[in-house]
SEKE-219466 format. One record per atom (N, C-alpha, C, CB): residue in one letter; chain; atom name; x, y, z. Coordinates in steps of 0.02 Angstrom, whole numbers. Glycine has a CB too. Example, Ala and Ser with C-alpha at 12.3 -4.5 7.8 and 13.67 -1.06 7.14 Angstrom:
   resn   chain   name        X        Y        Z
      a       A      N      660     -284      390
      a       A     CA      615     -225      390
      a       A      C      660     -165      390
      a       A     CB      565     -224      452
      s       A      N      642     -112      354
      s       A     CA      684      -53      357
      s       A      C      645        2      394
      s       A     CB      704      -30      286
***
This chain:
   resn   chain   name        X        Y        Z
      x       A      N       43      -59        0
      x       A     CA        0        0        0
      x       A      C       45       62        0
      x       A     CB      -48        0       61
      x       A      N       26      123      -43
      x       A     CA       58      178      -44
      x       A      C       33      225       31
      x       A     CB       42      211     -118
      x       A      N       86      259       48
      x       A     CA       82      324      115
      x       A      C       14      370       62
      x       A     CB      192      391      134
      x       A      N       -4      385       30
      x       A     CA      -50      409        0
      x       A      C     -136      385       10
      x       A     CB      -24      400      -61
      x       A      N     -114      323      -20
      x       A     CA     -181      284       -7
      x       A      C     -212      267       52
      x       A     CB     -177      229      -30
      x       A      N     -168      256      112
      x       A     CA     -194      233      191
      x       A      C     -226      291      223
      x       A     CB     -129      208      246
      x       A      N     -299      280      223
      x       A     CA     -316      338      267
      x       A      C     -337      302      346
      x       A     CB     -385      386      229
      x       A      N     -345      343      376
      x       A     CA     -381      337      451
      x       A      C     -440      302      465
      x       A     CB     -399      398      476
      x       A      N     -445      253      492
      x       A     CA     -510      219      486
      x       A      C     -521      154      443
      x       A     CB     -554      268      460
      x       A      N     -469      123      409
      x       A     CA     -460      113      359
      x       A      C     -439       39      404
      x       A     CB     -418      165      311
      x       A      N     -483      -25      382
      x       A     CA     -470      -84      402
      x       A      C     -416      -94      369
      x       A     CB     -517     -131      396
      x       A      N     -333     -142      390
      x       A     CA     -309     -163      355
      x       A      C     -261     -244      389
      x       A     CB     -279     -103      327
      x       A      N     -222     -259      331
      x       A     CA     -173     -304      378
      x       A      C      -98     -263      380
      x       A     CB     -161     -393      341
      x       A      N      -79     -287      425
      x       A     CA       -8     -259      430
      x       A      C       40     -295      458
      x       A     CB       -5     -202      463
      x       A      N       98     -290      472
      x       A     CA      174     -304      486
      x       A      C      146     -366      536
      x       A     CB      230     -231      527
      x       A      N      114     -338      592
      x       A     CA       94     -384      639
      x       A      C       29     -420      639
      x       A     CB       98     -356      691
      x       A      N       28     -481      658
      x       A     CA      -36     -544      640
      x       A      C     -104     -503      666
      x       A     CB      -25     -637      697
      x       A      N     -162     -510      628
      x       A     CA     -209     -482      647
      x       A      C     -249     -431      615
      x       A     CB     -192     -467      691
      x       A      N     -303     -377      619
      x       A     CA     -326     -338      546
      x       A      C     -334     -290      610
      x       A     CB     -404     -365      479
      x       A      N     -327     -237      577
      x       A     CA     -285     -185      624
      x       A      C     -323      -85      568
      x       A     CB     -152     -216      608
      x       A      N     -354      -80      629
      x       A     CA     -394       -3      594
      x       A      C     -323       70      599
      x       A     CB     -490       29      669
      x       A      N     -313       74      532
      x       A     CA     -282      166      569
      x       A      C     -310      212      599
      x       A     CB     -261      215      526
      x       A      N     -246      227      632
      x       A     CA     -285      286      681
      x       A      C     -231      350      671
      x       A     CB     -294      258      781
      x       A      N     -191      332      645
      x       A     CA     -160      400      621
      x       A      C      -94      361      556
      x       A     CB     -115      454      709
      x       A      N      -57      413      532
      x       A     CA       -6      431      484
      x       A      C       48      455      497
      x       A     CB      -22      466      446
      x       A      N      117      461      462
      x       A     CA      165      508      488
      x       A      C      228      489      444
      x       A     CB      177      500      573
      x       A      N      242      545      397
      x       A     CA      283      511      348
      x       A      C      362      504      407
      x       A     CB      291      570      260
      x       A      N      400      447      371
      x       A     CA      423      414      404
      x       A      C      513      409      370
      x       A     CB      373      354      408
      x       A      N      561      355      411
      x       A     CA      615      367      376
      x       A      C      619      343      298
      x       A     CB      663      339      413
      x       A      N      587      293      286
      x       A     CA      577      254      233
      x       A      C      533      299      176
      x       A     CB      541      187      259
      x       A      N      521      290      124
      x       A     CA      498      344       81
      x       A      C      429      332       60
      x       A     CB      542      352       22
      x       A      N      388      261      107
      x       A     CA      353      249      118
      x       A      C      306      290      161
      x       A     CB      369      209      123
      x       A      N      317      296      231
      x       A     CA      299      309      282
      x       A      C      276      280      331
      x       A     CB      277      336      275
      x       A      N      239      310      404
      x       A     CA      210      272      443
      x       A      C      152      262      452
      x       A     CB      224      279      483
      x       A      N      119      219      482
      x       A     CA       57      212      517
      x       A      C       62      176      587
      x       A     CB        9      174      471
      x       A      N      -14      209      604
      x       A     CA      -24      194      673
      x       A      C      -93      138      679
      x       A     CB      -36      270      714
      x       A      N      -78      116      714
      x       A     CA     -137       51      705
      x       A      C     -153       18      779
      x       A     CB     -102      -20      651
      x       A      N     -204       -9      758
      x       A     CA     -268      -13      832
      x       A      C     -276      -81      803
      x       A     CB     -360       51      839
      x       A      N     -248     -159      830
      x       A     CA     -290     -235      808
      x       A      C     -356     -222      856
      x       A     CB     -238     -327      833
      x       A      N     -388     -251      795
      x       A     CA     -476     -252      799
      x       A      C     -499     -340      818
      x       A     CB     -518     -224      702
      x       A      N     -455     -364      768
      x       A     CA     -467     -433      753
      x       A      C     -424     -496      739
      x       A     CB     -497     -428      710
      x       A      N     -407     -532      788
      x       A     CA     -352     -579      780
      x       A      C     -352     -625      713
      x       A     CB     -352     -625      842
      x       A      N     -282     -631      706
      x       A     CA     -290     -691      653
      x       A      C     -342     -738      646
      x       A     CB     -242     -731      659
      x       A      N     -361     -763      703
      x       A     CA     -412     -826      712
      x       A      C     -481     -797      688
      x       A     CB     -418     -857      799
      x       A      N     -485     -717      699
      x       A     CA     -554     -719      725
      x       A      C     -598     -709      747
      x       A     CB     -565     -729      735
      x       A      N     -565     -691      829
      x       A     CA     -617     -670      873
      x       A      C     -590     -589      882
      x       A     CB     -623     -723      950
      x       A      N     -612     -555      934
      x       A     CA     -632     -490      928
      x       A      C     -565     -474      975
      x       A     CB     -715     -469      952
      x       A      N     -499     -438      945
      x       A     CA     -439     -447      993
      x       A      C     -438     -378     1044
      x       A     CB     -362     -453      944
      x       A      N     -406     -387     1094
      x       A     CA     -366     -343     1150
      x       A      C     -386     -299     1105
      x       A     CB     -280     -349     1175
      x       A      N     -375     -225     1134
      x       A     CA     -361     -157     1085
      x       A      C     -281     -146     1118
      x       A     CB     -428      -73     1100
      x       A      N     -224     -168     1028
      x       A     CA     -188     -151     1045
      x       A      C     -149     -108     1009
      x       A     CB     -172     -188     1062
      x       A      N     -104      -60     1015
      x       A     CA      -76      -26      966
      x       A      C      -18      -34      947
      x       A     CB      -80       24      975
      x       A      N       -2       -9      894
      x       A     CA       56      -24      859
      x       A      C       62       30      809
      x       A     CB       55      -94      828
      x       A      N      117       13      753
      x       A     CA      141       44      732
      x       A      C      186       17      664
      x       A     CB      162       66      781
      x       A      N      180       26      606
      x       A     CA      219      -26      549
      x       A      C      232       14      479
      x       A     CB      166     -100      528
      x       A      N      281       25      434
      x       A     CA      295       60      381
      x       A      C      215       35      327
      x       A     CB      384       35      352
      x       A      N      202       85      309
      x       A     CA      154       70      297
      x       A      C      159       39      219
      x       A     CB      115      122      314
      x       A      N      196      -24      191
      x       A     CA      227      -28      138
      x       A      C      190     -115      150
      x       A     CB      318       -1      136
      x       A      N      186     -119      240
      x       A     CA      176     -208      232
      x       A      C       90     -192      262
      x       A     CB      247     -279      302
      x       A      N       63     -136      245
      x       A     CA        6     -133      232
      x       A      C      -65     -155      191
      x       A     CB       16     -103      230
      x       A      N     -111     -202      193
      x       A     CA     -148     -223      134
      x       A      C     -228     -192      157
      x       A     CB     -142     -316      121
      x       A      N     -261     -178      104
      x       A     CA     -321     -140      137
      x       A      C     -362     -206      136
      x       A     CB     -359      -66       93
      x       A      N     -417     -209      175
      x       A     CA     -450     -269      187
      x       A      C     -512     -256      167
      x       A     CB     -446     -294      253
      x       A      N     -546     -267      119
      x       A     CA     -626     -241       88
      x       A      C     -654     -298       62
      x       A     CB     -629     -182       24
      x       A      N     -711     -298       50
      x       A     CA     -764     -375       37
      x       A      C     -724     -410      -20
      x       A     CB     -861     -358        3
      x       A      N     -682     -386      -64
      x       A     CA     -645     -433     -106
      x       A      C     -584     -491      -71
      x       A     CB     -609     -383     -158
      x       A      N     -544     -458      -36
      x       A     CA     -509     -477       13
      x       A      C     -538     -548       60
      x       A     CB     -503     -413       51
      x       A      N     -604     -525       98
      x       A     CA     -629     -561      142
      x       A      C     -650     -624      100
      x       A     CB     -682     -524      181
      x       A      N     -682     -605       31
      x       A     CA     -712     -662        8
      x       A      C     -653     -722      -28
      x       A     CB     -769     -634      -45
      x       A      N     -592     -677      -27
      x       A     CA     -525     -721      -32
      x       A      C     -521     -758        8
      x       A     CB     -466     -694      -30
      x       A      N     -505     -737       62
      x       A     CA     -498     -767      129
      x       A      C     -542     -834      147
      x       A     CB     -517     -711      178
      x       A      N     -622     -812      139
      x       A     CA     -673     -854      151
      x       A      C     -654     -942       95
      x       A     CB     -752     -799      128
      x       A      N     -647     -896       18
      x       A     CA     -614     -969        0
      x       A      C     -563    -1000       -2
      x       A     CB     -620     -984      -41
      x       A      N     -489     -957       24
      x       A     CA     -415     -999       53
      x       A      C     -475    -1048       97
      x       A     CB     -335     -936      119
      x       A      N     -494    -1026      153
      x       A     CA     -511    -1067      216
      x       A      C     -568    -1143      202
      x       A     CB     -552    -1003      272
      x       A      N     -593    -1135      181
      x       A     CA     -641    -1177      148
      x       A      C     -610    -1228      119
      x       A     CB     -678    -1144      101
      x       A      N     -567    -1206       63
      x       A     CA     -533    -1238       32
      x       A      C     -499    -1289       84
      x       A     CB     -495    -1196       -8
      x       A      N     -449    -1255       98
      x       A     CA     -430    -1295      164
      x       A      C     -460    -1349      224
      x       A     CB     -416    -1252      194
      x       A      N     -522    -1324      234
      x       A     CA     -567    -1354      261
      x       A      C     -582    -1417      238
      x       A     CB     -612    -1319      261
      x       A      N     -611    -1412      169
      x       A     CA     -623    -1458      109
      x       A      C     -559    -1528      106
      x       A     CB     -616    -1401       32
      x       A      N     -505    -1485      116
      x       A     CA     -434    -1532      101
      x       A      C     -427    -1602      171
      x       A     CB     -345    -1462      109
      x       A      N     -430    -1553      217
      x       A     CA     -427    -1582      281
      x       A      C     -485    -1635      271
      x       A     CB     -437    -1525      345
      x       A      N     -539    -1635      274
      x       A     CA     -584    -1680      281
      x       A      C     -584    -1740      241
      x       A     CB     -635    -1652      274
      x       A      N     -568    -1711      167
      x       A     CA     -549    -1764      127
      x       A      C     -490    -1807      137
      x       A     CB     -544    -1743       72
      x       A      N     -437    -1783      190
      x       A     CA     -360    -1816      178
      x       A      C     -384    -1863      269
      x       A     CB     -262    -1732      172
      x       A      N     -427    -1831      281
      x       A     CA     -461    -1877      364
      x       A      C     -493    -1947      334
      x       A     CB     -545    -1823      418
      x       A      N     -552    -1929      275
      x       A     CA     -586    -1976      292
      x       A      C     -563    -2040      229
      x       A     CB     -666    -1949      297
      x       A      N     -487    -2016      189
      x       A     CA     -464    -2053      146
      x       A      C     -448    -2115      209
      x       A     CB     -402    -2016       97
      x       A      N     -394    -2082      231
      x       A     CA     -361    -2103      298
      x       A      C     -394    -2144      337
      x       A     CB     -348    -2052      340
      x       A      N     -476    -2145      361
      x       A     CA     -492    -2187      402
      x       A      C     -521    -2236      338
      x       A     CB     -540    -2159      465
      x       A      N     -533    -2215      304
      x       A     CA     -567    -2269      244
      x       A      C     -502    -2315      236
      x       A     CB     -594    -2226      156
      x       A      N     -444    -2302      221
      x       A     CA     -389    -2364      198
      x       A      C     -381    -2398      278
      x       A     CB     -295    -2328      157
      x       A      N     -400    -2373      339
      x       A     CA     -369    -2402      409
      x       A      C     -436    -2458      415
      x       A     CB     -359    -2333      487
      x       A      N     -494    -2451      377
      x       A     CA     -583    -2493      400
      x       A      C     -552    -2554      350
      x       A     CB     -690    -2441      362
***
């Protein structure tokens, strides 16, 4: 993500695990810049600590219904894999 594009308020992922709202900006040493960030939501899921942080805003990704519905089918997919590689597994052990 460009120091241009990140505004305030702005769900995203960043440096550290978790989806994380800005709460402020600040151009920085890098020619990127900074952001300031608040995790909303842990990796897993559930609704995290309010914690803050801070990350060049370069390992920034904005998180919007295209994103999520990525996400929704990585996981699935996965889901899908697991079950099938379980019940291969007990089928060759019967």
């Amino acid at each position: 993500m460009l120091f241009k594009d990140a505004k305030v308020g702005m769900l995203v992922t960043a440096y550290q695990k978790g989806y994380h709202v800005i709460t402020g900006k600040e151009p920085g040493n890098s020619s990127h810049g900074i952001v300031h960030l608040v995790r909303v939501v842990t990796e897993k899921g559930d609704v995290a600590p309010k914690a803050t942080s801070h990350c060049d805003v370069s390992y920034c990704s904005e998180v919007n219904r295209e994103f999520i519905t990525l996400i929704y089918n990585e996981r699935i997919q996965a889901a899908n894999k697991l079950l099938l590689n379980l019940t291969s597994f007990l089928e060759k052990e019967a």
